[in-house]
N, C-alpha and C positions, 0 to 999 in steps of 0.2 A: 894169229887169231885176233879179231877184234873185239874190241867190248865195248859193249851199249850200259849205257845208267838204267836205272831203274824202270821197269815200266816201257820202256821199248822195246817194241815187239818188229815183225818184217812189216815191210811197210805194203806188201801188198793187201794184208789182212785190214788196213786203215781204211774204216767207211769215212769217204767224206761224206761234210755234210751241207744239206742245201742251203743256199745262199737263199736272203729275204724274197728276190727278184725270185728264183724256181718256185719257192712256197707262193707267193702271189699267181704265179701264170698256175701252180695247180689249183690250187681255192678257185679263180676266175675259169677256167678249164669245166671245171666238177661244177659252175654254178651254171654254165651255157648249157651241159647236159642235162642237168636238173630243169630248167625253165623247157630247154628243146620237147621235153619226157612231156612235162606239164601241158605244155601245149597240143599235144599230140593228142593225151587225158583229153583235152576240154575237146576238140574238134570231133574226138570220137564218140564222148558222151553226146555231143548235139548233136550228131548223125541219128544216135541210137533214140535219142529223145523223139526229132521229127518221127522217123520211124513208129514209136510206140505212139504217137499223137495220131499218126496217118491211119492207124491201125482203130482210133474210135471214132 
């Protein structure tokens, strides 16, 4: 039988955890989606806009 110190536990249960580099590509990730959304926002309201202009 083995014995572990304190506090260790199996190591499959161990979350690693993200490196600076994986939180950057996510932050940069989340922020292409966010602008991509935005932009999509603006083109659609100027669609809508001509529309309701054409319409007076």
């Amino acid at each position: 039988m083995t014995t572990r110190g304190a506090g260790a536990g199996p190591a499959c249960l161990a979350i690693p955890r993200a490196t600076a580099w994986e939180r950057a590509y996510r932050r940069r990730t989340m922020l292409d989606i966010l602008v991509l959304a935005l932009t999509a926002g603006f083109f659609a309201g100027s669609i809508a806009y001509v529309h309701a202009c054409d319409r007076l």
